[in-house]
py3Dmol code that shows the C-alpha trace and the ligand (Angstrom):
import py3Dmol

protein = """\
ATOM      1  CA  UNK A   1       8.453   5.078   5.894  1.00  0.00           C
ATOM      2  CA  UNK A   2       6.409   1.633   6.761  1.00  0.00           C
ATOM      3  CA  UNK A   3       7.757  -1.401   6.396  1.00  0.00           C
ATOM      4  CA  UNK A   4       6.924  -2.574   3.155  1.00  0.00           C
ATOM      5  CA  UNK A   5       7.990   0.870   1.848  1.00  0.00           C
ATOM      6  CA  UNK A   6      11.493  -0.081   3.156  1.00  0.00           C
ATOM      7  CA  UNK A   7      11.698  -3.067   1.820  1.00  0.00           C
ATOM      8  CA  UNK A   8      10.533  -2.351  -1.696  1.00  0.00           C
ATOM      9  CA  UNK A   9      13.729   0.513  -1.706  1.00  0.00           C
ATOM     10  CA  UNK A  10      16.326  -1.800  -0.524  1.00  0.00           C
ATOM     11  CA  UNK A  11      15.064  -4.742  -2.974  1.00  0.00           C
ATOM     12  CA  UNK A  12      14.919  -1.941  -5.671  1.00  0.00           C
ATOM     13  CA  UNK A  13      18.381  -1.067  -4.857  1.00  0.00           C
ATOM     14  CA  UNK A  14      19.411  -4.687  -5.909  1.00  0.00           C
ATOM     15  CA  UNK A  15      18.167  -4.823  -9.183  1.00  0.00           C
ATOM     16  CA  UNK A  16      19.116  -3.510 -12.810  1.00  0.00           C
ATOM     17  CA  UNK A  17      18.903   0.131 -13.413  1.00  0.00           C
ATOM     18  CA  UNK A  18      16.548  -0.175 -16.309  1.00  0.00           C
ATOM     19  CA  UNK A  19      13.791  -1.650 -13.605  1.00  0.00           C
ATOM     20  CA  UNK A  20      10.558   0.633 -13.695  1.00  0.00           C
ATOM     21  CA  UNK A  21       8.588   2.416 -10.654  1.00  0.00           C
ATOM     22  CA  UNK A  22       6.664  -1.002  -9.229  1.00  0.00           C
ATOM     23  CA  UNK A  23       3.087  -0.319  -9.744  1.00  0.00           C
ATOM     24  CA  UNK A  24      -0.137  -2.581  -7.958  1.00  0.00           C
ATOM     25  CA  UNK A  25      -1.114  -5.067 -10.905  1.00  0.00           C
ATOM     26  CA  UNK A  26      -4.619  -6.500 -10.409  1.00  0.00           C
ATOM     27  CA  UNK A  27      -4.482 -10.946 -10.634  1.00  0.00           C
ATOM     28  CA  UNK A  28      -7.378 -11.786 -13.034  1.00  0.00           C
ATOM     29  CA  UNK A  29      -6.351 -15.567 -14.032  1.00  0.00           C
ATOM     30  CA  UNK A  30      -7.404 -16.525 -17.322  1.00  0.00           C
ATOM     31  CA  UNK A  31      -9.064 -20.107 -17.144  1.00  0.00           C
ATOM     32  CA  UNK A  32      -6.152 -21.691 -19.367  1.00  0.00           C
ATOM     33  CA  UNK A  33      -3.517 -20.596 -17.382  1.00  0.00           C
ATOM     34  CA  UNK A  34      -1.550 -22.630 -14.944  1.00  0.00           C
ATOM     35  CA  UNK A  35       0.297 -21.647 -11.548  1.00  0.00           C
ATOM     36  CA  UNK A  36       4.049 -20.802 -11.722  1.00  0.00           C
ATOM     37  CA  UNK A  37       4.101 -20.555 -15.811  1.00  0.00           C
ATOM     38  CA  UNK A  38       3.671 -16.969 -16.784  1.00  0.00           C
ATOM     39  CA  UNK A  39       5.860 -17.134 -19.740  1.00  0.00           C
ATOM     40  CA  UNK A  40       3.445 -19.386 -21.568  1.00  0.00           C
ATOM     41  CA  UNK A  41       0.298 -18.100 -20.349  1.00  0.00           C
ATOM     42  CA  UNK A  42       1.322 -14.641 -21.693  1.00  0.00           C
ATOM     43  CA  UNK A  43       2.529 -16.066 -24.978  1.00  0.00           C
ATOM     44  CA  UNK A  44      -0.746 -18.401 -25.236  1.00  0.00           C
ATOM     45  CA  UNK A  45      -3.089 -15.349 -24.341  1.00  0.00           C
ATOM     46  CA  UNK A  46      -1.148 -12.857 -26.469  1.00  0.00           C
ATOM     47  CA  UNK A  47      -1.510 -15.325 -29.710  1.00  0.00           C
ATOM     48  CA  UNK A  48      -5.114 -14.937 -28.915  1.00  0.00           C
ATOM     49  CA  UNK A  49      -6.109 -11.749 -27.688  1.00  0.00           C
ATOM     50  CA  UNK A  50      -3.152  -9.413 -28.988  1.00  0.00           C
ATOM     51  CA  UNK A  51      -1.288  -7.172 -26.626  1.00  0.00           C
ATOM     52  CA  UNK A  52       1.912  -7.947 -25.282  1.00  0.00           C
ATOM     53  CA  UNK A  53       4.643  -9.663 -22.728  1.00  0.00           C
ATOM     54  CA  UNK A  54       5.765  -7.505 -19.979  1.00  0.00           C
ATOM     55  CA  UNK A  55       8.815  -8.831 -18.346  1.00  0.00           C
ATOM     56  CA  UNK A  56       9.588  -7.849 -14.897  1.00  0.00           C
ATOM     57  CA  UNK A  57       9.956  -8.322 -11.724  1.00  0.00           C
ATOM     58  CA  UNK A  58       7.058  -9.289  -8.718  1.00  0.00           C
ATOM     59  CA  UNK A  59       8.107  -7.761  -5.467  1.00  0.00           C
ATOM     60  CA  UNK A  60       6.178  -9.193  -2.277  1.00  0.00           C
ATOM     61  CA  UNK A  61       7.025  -7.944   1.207  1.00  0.00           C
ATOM     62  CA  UNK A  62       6.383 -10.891   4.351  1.00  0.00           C
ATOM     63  CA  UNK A  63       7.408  -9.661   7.973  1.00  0.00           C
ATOM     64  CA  UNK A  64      11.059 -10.830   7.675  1.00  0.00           C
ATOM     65  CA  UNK A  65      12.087 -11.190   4.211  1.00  0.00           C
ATOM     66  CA  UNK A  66      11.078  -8.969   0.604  1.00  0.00           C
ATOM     67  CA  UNK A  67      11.626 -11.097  -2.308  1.00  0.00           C
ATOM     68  CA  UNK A  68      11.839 -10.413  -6.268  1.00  0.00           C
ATOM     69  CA  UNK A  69      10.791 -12.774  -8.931  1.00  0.00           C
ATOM     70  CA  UNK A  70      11.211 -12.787 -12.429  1.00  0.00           C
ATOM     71  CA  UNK A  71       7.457 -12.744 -14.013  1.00  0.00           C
ATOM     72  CA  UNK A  72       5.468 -11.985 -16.875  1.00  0.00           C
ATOM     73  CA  UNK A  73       1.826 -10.002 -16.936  1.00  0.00           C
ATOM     74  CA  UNK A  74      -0.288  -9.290 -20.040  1.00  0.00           C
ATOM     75  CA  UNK A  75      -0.254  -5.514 -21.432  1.00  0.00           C
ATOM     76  CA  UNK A  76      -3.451  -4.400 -23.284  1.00  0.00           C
ATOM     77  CA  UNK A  77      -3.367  -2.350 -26.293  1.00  0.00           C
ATOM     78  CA  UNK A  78      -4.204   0.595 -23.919  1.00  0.00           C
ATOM     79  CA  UNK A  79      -0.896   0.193 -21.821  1.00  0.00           C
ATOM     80  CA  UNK A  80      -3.038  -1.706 -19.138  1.00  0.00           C
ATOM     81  CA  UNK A  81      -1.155  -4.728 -17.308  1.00  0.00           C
ATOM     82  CA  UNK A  82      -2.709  -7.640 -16.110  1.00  0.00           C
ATOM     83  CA  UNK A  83      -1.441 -10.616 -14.214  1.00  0.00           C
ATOM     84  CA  UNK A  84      -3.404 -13.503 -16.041  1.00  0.00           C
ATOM     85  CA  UNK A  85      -1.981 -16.379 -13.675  1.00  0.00           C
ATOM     86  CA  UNK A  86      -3.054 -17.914 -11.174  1.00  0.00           C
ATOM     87  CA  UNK A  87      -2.008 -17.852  -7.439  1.00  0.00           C
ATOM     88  CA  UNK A  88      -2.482 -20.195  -4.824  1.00  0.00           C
ATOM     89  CA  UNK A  89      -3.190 -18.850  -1.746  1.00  0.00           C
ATOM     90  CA  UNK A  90      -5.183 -16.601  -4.125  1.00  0.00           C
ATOM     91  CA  UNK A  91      -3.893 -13.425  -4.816  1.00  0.00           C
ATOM     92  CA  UNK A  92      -5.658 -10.277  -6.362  1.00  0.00           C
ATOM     93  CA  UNK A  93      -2.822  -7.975  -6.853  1.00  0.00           C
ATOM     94  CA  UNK A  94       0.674  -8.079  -7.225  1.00  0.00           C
ATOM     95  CA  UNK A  95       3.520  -5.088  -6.509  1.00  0.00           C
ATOM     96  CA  UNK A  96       5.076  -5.368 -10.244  1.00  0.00           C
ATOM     97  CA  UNK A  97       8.591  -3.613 -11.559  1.00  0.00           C
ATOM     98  CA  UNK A  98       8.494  -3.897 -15.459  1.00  0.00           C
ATOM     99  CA  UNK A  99      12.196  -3.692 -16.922  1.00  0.00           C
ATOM    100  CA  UNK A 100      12.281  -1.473 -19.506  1.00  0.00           C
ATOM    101  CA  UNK A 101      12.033  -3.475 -23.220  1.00  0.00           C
ATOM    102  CA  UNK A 102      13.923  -6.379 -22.077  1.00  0.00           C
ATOM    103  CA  UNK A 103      12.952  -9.693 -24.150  1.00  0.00           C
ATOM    104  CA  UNK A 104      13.386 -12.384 -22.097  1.00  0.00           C
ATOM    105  CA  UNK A 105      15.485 -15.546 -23.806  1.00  0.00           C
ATOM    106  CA  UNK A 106      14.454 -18.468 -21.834  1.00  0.00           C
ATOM    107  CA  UNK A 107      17.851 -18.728 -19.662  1.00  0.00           C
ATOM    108  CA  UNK A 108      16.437 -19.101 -15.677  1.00  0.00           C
ATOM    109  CA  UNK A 109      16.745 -15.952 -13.897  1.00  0.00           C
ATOM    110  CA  UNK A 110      17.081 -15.892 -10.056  1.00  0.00           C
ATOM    111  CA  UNK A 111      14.668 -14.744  -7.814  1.00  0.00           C
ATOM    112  CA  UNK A 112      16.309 -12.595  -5.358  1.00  0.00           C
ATOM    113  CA  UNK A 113      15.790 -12.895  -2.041  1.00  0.00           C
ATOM    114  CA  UNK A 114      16.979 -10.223   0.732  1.00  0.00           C
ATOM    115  CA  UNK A 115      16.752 -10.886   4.369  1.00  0.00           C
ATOM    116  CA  UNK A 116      15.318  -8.165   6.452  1.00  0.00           C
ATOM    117  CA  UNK A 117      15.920 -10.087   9.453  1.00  0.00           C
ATOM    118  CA  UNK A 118      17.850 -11.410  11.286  1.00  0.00           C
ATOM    119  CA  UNK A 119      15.957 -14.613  11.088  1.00  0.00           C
ATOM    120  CA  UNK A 120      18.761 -17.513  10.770  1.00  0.00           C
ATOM    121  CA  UNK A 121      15.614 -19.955   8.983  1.00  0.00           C
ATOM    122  CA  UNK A 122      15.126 -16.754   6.141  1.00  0.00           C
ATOM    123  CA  UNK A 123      19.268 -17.666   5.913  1.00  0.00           C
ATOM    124  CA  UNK A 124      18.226 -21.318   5.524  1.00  0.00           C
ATOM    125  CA  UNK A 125      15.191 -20.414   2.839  1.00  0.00           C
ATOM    126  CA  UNK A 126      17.791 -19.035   0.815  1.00  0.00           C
ATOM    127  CA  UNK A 127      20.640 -21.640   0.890  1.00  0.00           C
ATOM    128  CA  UNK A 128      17.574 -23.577  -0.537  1.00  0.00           C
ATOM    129  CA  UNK A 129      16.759 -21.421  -3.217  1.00  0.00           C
ATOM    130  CA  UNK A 130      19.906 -20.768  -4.702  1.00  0.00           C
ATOM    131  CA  UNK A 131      20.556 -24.645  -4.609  1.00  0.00           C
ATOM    132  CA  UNK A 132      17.525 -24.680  -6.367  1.00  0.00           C
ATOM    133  CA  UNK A 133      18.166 -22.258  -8.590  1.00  0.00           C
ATOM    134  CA  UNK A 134      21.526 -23.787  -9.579  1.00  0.00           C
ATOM    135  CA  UNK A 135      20.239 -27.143 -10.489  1.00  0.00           C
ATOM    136  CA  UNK A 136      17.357 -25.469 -12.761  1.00  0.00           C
ATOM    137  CA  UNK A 137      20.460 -23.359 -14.363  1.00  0.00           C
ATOM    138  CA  UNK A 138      22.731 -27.066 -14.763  1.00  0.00           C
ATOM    139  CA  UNK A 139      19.565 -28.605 -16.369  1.00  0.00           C
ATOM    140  CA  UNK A 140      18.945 -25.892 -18.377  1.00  0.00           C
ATOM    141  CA  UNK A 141      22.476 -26.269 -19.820  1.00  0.00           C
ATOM    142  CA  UNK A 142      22.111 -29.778 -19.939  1.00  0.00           C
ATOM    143  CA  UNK A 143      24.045 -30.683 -17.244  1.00  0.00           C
ATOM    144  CA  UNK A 144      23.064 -33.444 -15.105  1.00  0.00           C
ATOM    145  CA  UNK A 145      21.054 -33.376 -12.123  1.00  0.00           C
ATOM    146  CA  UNK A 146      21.133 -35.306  -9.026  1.00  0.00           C
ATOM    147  CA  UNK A 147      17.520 -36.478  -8.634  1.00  0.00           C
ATOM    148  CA  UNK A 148      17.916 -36.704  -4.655  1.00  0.00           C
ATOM    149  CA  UNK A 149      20.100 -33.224  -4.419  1.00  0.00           C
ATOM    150  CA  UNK A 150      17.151 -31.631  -5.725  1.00  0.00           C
ATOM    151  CA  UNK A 151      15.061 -33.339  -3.312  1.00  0.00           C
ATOM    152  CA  UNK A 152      16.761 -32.380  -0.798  1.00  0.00           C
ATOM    153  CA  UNK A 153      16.525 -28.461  -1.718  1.00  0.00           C
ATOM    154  CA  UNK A 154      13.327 -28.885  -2.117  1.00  0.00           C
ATOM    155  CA  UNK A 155      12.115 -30.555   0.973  1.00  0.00           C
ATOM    156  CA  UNK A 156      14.156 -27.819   2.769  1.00  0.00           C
ATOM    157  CA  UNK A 157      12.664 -25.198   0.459  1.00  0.00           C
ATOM    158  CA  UNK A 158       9.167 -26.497   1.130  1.00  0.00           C
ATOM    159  CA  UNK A 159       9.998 -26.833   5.120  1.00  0.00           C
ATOM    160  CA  UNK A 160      11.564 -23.398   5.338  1.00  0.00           C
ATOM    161  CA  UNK A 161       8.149 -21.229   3.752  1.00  0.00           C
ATOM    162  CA  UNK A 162       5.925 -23.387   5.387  1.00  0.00           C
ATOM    163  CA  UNK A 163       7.472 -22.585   9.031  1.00  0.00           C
ATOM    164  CA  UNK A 164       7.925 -19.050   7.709  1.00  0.00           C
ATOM    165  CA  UNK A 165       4.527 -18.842   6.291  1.00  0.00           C
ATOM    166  CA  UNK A 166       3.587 -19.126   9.855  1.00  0.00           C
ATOM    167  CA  UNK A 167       6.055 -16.925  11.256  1.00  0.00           C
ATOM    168  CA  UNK A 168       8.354 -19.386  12.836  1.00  0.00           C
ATOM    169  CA  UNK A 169      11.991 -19.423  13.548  1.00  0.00           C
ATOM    170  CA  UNK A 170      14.380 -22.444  13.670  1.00  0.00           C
ATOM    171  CA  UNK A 171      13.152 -22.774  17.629  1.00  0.00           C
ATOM    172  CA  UNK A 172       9.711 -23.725  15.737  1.00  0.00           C
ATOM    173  CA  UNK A 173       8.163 -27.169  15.713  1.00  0.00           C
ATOM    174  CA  UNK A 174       9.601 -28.636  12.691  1.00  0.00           C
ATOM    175  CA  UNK A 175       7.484 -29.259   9.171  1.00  0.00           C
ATOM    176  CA  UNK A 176       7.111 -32.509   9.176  1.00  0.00           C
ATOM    177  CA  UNK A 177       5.036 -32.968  12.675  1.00  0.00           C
ATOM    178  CA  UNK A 178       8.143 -35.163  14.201  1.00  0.00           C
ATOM    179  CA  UNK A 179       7.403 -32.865  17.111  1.00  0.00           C
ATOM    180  CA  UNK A 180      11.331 -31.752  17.096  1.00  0.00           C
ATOM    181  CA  UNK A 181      12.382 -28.875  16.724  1.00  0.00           C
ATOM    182  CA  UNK A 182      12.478 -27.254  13.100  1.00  0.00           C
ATOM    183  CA  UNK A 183      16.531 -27.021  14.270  1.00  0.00           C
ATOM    184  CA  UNK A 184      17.406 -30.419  15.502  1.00  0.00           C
ATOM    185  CA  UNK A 185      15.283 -31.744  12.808  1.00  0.00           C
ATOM    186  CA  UNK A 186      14.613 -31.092   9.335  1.00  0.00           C
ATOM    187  CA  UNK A 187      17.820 -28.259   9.959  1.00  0.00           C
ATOM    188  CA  UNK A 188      20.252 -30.822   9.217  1.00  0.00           C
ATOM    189  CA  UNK A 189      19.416 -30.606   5.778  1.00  0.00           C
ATOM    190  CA  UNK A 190      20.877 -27.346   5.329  1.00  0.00           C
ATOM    191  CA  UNK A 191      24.287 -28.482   5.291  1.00  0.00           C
ATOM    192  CA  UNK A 192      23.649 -30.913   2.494  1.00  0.00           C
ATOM    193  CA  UNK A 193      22.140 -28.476   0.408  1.00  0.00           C
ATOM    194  CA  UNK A 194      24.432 -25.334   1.299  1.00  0.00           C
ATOM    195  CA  UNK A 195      27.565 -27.484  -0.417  1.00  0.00           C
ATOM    196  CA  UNK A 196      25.096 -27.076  -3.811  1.00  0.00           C
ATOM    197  CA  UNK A 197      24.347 -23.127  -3.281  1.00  0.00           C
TER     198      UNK A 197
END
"""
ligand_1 = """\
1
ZN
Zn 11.448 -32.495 10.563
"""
view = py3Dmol.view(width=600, height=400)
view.addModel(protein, "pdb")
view.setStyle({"model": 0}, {"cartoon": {"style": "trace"}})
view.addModel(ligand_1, "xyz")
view.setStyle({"model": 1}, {"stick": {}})
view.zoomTo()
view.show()
């Protein structure tokens, strides 16, 4: 079994039962559609074009982490899928697990996140994505959100995948170019944020 193969199965193993075989969906973004908002460019495209919303999740495998995201691809009248948004870095397929005629009602869903590491800075990348994920939920609710909490996540969110991005490990030089290292720099934001999580 390769790696990816390994990690697909033990994300897999985390997620509903009624989760389909992932197939390889090809990315061909349609020229309305914005990044990160595949609920409305499905809807928009659908209204147009016919077809349907495919809810599911997008599995993609990096060298120490396999992650899950909720998402939503285009289905042709033939049973085709299609992811119509876009990706940047580009992308021109995606590793897709449609759950079986769920209809999705608008409440956030968490993107999963398993660590198949032992990388302590894939620990801090999620810290900052459930923080993350619990202020979208409060605001959702209409709770209130602390504007500089969410900064916070985010900055550590954004410093995390950019040092894994280039396989780096809380020994790297930190995000912001202070020259530090990523752990007695930018690391002491973890704390802050893991008291949201
Ligand atoms: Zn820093």
């Amino acid at each position: 079994m390769t790696r990816e193969e390994n990690q697909i199965n033990q994300i897999l193993n985390l997620l509903d039962e009624d989760v389909c075989t992932p197939k390889r969906v090809p990315v061909v973004p349609d020229s309305k559609s914005q990044a990160d908002d595949c609920f409305n460019n499905v809807t928009s495209y659908v209204n147009l074009n016919g077809g349907s919303a495919v809810n599911g999740w997008r599995i993609s495998c990096y060298p120490k982490y396999v992650e899950a995201e909720f998402h939503c691809v285009w289905e042709n009248e033939e049973g085709d899928l299609t992811d119509i948004t876009p990706y940047n870095p580009k992308r021109t397929e995606i590793l897709f697990a449609p759950i079986e005629k769920f209809i999705w009602d608008g409440t956030p869903v968490q993107t999963i996140i398993l660590n198949t590491s032992r990388s302590v800075l894939v620990d801090d990348y999620i810290v900052a994505n459930k923080a993350i994920f619990k202020m979208r939920m409060n605001r959702f609710l209409g709770k209130s959100v602390d504007k500089d909490q969410f900064k916070d996540a985010y900055e550590l969110l954004q410093c995390t995948l950019k040092l894994l991005s280039h396989n780096g490990t809380i020994d790297s030089k930190c995000c912001c170019n202070s020259g530090k290292l990523f752990k007695n720099c930018h690391r002491y934001l973890v704390d802050k944020v893991k008291e949201l999580a």
